[in-house]
C-alpha angles and dihedrals in degrees: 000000000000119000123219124239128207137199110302094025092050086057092047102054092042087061090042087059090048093047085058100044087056095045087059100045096046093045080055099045080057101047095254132126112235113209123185134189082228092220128125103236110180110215116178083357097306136121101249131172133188125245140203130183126215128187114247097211105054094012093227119143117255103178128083115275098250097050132244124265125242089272099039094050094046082051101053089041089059096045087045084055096055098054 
């Protein structure tokens, strides 16, 4: 069963997609597994997911217990980039 999107909804989820695509490019650019709960939880009216990070090396978890959201994992990947 598919549900129709509309409008704003359409252009959110395209950017969510997108969101998604980036955080696991960049986790693999820096040797990291990216693992995501691949449901759509809508938090302030937005598609969110939640996200945690593994190292690829030795495959132990590196992210908090409960996941980052989209924002927050977009966040530690960038600040994982500068050092």
């Amino acid at each position: 069963m598919a549900i129709q999107l509309k409008g704003k909804e359409k252009k959110a989820y395209k950017e969510f997609e997108k969101q998604g695509k980036k955080i696991f490019s960049q986790a693999k650019k820096q040797g990291l597994i990216a693992i995501n709960n691949r449901a759509g939880l809508f938090i302030d009216g937005r598609p969110n997911r939640r996200w945690w990070f593994a190292d690829k090396e030795n495959n132990l978890l590196i992210s908090v217990e409960f996941g980052l959201c989209d924002e927050e994992a977009l966040a530690m990947l960038a600040k994982n980039e500068n050092k």
